[in-house]
C-alpha positions as CSV (number, residue, x, y, z in Angstrom):
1,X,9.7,20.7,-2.5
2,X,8.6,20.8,1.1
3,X,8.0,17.3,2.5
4,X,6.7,16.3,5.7
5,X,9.4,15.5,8.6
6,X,8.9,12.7,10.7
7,X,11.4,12.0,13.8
8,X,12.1,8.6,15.2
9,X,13.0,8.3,18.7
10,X,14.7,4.8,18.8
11,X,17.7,2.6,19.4
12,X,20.5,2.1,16.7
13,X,21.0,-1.5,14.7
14,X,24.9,-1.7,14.1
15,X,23.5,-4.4,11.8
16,X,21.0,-2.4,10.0
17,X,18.0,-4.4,9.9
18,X,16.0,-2.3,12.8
19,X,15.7,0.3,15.0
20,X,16.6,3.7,13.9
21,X,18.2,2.2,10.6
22,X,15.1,0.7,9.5
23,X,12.7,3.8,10.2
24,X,14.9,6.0,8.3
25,X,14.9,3.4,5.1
26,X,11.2,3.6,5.9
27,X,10.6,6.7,5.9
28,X,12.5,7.4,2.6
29,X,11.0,4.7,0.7
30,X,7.6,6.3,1.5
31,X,8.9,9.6,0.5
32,X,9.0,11.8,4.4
33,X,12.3,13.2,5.7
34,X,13.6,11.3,8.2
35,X,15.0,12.4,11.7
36,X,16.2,10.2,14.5
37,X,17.4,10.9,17.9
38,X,19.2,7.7,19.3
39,X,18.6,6.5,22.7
40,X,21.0,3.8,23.1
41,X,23.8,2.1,20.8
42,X,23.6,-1.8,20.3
43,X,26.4,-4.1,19.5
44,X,24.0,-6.3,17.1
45,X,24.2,-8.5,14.1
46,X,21.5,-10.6,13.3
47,X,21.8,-13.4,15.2
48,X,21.6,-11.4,18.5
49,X,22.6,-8.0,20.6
50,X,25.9,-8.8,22.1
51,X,25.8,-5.4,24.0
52,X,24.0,-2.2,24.8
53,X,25.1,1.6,25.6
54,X,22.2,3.9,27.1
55,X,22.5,7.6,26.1
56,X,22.1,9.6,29.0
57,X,18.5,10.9,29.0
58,X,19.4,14.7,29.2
59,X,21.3,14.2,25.6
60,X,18.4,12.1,24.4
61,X,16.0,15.3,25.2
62,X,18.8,17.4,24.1
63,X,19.0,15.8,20.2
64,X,14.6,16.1,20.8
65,X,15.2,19.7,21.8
66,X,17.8,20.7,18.8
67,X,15.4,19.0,16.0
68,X,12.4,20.5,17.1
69,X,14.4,24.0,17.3
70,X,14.6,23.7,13.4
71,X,12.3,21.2,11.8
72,X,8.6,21.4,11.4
73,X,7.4,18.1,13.1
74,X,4.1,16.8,14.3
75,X,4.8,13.0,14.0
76,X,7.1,10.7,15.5
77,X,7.8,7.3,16.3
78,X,9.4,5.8,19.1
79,X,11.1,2.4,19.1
80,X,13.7,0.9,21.8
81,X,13.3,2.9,25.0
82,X,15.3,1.1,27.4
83,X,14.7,2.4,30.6
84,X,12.2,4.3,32.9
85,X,14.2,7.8,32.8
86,X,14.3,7.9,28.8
87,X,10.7,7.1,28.9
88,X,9.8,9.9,31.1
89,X,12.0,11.7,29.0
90,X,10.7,10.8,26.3
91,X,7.1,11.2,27.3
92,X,8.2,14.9,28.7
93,X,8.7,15.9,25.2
94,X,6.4,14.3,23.7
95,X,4.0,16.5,25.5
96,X,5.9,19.6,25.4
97,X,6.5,20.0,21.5
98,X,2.7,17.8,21.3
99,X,4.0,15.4,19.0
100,X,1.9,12.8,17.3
101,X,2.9,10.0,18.3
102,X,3.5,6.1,17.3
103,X,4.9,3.9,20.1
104,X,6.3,0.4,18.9
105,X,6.6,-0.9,22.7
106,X,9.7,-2.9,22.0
107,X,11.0,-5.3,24.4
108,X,12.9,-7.7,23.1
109,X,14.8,-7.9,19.8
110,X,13.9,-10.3,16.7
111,X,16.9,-12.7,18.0
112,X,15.5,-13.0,21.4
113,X,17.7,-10.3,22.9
114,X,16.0,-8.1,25.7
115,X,16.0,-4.6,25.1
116,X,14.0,-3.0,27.7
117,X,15.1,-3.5,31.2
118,X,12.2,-4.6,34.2
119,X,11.4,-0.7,35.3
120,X,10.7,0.7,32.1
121,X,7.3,-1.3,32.1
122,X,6.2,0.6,34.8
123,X,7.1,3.6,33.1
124,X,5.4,3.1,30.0
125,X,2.2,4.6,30.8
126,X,3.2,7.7,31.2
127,X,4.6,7.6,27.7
128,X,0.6,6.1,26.4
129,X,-1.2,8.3,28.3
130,X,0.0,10.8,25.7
131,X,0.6,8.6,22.6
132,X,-1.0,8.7,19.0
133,X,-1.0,4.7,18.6
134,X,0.6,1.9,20.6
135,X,1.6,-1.1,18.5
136,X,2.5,-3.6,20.5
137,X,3.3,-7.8,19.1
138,X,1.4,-10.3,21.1
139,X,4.2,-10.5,23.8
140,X,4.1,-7.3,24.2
141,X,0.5,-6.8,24.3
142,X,0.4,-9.6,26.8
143,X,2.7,-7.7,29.8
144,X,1.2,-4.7,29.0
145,X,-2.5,-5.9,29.2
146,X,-2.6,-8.9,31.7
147,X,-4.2,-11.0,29.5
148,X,-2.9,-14.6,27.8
149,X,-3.4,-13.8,23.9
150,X,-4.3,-17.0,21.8
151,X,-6.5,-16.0,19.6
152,X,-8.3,-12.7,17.6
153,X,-10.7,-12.3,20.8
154,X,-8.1,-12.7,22.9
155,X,-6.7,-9.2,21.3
156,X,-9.4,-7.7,21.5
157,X,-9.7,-8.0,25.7
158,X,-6.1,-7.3,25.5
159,X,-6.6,-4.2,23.5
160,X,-9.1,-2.9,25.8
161,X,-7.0,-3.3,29.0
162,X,-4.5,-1.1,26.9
163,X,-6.5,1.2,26.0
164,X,-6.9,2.1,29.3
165,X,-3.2,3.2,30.1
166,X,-4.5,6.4,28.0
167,X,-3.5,6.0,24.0
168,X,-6.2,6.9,21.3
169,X,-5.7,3.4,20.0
170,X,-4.2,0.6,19.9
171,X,-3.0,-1.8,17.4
172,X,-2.3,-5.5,18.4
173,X,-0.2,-7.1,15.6
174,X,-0.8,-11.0,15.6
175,X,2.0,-12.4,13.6
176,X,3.6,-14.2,16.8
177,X,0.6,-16.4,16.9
178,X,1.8,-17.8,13.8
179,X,-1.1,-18.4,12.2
180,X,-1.7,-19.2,8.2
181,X,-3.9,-15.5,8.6
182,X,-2.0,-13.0,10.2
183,X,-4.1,-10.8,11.7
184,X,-4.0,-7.5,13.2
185,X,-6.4,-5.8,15.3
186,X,-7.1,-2.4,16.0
187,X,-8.9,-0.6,18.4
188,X,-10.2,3.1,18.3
189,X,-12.9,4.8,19.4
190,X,-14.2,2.0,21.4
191,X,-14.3,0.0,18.0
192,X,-12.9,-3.0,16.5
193,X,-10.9,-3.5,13.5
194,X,-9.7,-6.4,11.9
195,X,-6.4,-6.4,9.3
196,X,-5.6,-9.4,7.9
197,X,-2.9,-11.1,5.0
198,X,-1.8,-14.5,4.2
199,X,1.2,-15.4,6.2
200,X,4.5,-14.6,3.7
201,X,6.8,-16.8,5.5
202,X,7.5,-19.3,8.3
203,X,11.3,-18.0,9.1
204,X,11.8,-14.9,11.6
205,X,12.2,-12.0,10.0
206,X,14.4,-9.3,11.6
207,X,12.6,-5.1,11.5
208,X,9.3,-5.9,10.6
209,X,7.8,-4.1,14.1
210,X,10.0,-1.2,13.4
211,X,9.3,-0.5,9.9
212,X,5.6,-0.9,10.5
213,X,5.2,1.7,13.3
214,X,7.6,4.1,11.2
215,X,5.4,3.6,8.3
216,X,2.3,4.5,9.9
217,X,3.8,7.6,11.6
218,X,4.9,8.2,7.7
219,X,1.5,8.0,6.1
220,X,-0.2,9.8,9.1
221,X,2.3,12.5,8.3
222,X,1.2,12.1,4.8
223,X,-2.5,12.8,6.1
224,X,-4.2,9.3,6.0
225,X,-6.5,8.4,8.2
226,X,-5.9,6.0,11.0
227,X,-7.4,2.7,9.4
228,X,-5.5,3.8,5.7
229,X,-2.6,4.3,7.5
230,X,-2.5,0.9,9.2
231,X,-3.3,-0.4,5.5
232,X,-0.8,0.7,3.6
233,X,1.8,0.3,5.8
234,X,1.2,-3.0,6.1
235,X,1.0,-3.4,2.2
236,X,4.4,-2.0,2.8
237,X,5.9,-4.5,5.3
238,X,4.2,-7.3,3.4
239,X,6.5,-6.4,0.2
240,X,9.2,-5.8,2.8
241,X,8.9,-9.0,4.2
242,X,8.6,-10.8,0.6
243,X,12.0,-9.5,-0.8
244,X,13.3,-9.9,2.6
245,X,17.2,-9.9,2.0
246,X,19.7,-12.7,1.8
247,X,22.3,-11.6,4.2
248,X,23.7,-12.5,7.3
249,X,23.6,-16.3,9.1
250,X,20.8,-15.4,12.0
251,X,17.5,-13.8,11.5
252,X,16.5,-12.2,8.3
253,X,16.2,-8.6,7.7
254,X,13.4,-7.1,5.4
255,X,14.0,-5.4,2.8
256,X,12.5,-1.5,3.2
257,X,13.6,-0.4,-0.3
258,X,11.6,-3.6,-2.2
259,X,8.7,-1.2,-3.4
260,X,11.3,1.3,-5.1
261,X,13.6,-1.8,-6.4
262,X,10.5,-3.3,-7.9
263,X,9.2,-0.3,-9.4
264,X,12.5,0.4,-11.0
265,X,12.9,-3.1,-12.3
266,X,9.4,-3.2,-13.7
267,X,10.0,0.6,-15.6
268,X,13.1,-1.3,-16.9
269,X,11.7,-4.7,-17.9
270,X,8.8,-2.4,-19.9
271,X,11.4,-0.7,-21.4
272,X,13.3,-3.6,-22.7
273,X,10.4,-5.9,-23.8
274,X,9.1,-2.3,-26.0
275,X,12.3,-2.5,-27.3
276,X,12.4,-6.2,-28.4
277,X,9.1,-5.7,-29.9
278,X,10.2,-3.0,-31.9
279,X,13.1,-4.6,-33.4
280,X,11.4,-7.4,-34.4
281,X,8.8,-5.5,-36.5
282,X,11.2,-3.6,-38.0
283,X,13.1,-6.8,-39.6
284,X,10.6,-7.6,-42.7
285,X,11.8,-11.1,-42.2
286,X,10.4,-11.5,-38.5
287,X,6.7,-11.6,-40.8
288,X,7.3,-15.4,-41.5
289,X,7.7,-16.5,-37.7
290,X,4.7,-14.9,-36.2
291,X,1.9,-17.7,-35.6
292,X,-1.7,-17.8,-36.5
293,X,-2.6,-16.5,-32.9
294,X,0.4,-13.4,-33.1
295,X,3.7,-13.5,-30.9
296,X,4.1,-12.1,-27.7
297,X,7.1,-10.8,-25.8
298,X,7.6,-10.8,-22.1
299,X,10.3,-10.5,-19.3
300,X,9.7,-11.4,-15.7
301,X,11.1,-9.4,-12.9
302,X,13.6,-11.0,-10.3
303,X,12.1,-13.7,-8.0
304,X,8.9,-13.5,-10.0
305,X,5.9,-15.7,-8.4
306,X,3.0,-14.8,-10.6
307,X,2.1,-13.2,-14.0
308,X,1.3,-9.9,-12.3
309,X,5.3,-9.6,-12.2
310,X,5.6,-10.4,-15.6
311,X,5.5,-7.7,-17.9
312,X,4.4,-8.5,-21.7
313,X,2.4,-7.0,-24.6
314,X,-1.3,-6.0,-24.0
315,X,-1.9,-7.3,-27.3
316,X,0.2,-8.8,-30.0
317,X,2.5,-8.9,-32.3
318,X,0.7,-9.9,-35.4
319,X,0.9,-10.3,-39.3
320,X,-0.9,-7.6,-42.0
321,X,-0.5,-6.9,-45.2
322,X,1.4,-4.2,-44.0
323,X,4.0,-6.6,-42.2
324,X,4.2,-7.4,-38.7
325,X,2.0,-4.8,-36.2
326,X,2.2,-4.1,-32.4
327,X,-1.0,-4.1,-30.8
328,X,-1.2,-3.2,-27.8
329,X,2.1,-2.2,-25.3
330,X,4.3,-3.4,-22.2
331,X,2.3,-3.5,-19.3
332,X,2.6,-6.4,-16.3
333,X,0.4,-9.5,-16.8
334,X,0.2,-8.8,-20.4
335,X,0.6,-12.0,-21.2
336,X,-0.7,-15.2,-19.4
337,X,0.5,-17.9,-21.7
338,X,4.2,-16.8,-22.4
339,X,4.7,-15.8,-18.9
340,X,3.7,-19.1,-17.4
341,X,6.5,-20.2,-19.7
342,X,9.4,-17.7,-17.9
343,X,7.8,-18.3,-14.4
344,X,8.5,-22.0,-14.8
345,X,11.9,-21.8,-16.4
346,X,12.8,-19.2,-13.2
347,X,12.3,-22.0,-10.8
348,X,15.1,-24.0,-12.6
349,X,17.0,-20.7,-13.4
350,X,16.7,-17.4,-12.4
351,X,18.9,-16.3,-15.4
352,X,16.1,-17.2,-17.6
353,X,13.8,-13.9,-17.6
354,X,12.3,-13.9,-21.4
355,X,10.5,-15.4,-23.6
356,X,8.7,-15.3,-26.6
357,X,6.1,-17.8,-29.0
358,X,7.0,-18.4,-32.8
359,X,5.4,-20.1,-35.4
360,X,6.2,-24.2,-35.7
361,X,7.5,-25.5,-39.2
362,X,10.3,-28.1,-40.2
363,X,12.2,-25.4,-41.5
364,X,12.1,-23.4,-38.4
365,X,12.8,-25.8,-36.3
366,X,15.8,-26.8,-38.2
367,X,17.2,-23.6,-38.7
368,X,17.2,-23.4,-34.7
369,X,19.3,-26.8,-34.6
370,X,21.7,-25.2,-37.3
371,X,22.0,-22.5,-35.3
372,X,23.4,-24.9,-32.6
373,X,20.8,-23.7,-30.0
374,X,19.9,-26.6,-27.6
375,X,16.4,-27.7,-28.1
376,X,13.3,-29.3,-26.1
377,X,9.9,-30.5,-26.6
378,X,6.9,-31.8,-24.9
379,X,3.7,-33.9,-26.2
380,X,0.4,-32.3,-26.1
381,X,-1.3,-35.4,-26.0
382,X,0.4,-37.0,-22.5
383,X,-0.6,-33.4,-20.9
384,X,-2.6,-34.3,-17.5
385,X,-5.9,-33.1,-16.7
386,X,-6.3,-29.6,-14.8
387,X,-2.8,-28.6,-15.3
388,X,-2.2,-25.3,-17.2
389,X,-0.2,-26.4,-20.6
390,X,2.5,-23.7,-20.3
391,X,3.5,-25.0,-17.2
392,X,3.5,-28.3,-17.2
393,X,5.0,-28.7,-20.9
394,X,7.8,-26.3,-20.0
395,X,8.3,-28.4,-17.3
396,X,8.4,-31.1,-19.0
397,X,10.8,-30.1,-21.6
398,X,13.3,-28.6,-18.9
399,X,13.4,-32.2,-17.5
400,X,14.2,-33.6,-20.6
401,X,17.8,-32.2,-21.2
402,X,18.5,-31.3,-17.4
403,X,17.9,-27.6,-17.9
404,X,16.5,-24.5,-19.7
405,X,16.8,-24.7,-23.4
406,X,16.7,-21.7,-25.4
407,X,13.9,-23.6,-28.0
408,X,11.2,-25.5,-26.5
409,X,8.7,-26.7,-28.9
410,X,5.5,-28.7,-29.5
411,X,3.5,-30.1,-32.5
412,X,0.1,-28.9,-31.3
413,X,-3.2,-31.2,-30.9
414,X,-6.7,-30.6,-32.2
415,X,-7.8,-27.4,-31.7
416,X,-4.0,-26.2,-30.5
417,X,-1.6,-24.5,-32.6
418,X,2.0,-26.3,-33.0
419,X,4.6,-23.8,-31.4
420,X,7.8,-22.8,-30.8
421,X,9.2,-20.7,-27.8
422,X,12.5,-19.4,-27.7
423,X,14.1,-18.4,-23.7
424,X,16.7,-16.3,-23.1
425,X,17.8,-13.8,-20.0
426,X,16.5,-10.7,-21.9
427,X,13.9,-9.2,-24.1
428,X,16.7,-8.1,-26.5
429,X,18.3,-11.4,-26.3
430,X,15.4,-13.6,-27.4
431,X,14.5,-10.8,-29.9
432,X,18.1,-11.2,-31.6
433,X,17.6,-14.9,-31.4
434,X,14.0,-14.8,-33.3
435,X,15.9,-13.0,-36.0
436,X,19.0,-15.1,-36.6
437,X,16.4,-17.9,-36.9
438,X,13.9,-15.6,-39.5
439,X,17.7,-14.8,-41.4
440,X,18.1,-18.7,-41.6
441,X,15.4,-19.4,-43.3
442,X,15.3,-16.7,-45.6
């Protein structure tokens, strides 16, 4: 399968959260082979860049000169281009091989660290003059340009003034004005366009720059046009940033490979909730615990903030003459009522990933407290106005014995069905549950 091949001309991360490590997790997750040739060696963790080795620029040209005497490339990045000789060096081969290319102007690291020294500014336009796309942060965008950035206008004199050192376009990113509405502005063609996304999160986040100018030299490679390109990568970086990972005690590296995690985790959780359904309905004694509105099954992914990461049945599982029936299959948000139940009880425990609704009787309910499973409930009629009943009441019954329960029940109110919903950390779990309870009772 031929690919495209995208090079990356950038420093290293000895702690892995930029620079040449991040493009190359980049460009795998978006699915372009990745080459790199290092300009300088960092001594870095995330709470700063204790030290930093140069390569000399003839072995920076010379790892350029090797790749391109091989590989089929048209795009490339650059990232951490510490002084004016590896720009010009850069630049040189830039234009000799006429590579399409992204430039992340990177000056100083996430932790504050500098990374370009005081000459290479002046050096940097002969890298533009023949560059694809600058990207520069509002700092950035500010020494380049001249002009004090405080606002979306603001970017859009500073892009100008950039746009003048010779790139196609330019891309300010506007997350350093730290706004609720991060937004980014391009400028191409001698027109303006605006990107903009609810801010994620408040805490510095450690390879966001990087992974954004990889990802755009990616999906250019891909063949996307300019604005689509700035689009999805920063629908990329966005997920990125949200399953940002837990590690280290300084800044806080995103997480490149979220996309893949989550599409793996929701191909599983699909899996194991078609699984759980299909036990059920093959136990003829499930037929007496499925309610007058049908049951539904669900199982949220990790860290799951809304329904849409909470995959369920389209339909239900209902009662026939026939016994219990299927209707519908796994698919995310397939179910709003049972999976405000699991996104709830994941606040208190992230353990707690399923869930399920069963029909209400005396005899249910005490063949749950026979079972010895610990038990909750919450009143209909003390529910608050404008809350949504699945939250509140799970709420409500979590409170009451200090944590999840695996049963949490109610007796219903005019016009609502009485119910029973049993918890558990898996499909197949709650599934096997439902049964020992339908065995109890006969």
């Amino acid at each position: 399968m031929r690919v495209p091949c995208v090079l990356t001309i950038a420093g290293s991360d000895s702690g892995g959260g930029a620079g040449i490590q991040a493009d190359m997790k980049t460009f795998a997750a978006l699915g372009v082979h990745g080459l790199c040739a290092i300009t300088a060696v960092t001594a870095q963790n995330t709470k700063g860049v204790a030290a930093v080795m140069e390569l000399p620029p003839e072995f920076i040209a010379k790892q350029i000169d090797t790749l391109m005497d091989d590989f089929e490339v048209k795009f490339a990045k650059t990232g951490m281009l510490s002084s004016a000789d590896i720009i010009r060096v850069v630049a040189d081969r830039v234009k000799k091989y006429r590579l399409r290319v992204v430039v992340d102007p990177i000056m100083v690291s996430a932790s504050g660290s500098p990374l370009m020294r005081a000459d290479a500014l002046s050096a940097i336009g002969e890298l533009l003059a023949c560059t694809e796309l600058v990207t520069p942060n509002v700092h950035e965008a500010e020494k380049l340009s001249g002009v004090r950035i405080r606002s979306v206008e603001d970017m859009k004199r500073a892009a100008r003034k950039i746009a003048e050192l010779g790139p196609k376009a330019v891309l300010i990113k506007g997350g350093h004005l730290m706004k609720k509405t991060v937004t980014d502005v391009l400028y191409f063609k001698e027109r303006f366009e605006e990107f903009s996304s609810p801010r994620i999160t408040e805490e510095t986040t450690h390879g966001t720059g990087c992974s954004l100018s990889s990802a755009i030299a990616a999906e250019l490679a891909k063949g996307a046009a300019l604005n689509m390109a700035i689009r999805n990568a920063r629908d990329f970086v966005g997920q990125a940033i949200r399953w940002r990972l837990k590690v280290g005690h300084g800044v806080v590296p995103i997480n490149q490979m979220a996309g893949i995690f989550r599409e793996v985790e929701t191909a599983r959780a699909i899996g194991e909730v078609w699984r759980a359904a299909q036990m059920l309905v093959r136990n003829p004694k499930f037929v007496s615990l499925i309610p007058e509105v049908g049951s539904n099954i669900v199982m949220a992914l990790p860290e799951a903030g809304s329904i849409q990461e909470v995959v369920g049945l389209s339909g239900r599982i209902v009662r026939t003459s026939h016994g219990a029936v299927i209707t519908g299959f796994p698919e995310l948000g397939g179910s709003e009522h049972v999976a405000n139940i699991v996104l709830t009880a994941l606040r208190y425990d992230p353990k707690i990933r399923s869930a399920m609704n069963i029909k209400y009787s005396s005899s249910v309910l005490r063949a749950c407290k026979d079972l010895g499973l610990t038990i909750s409930s919450f009143d209909r009629a003390r529910e608050p106005r404008g809350v949504k009943t699945m939250e509140w009441g799970t709420a409500q019954a979590i409170k009451k014995v200090g944590r999840v329960p695996q049963v949490i029940f109610d007796t219903g109110c005019p016009g609502k069905e009485a119910m029973i919903r049993l918890l558990g950390a898996t499909p197949g779990e709650v599934a096997s549950l439902a049964l020992r309870v339908a065995e109890r009772i006969g």
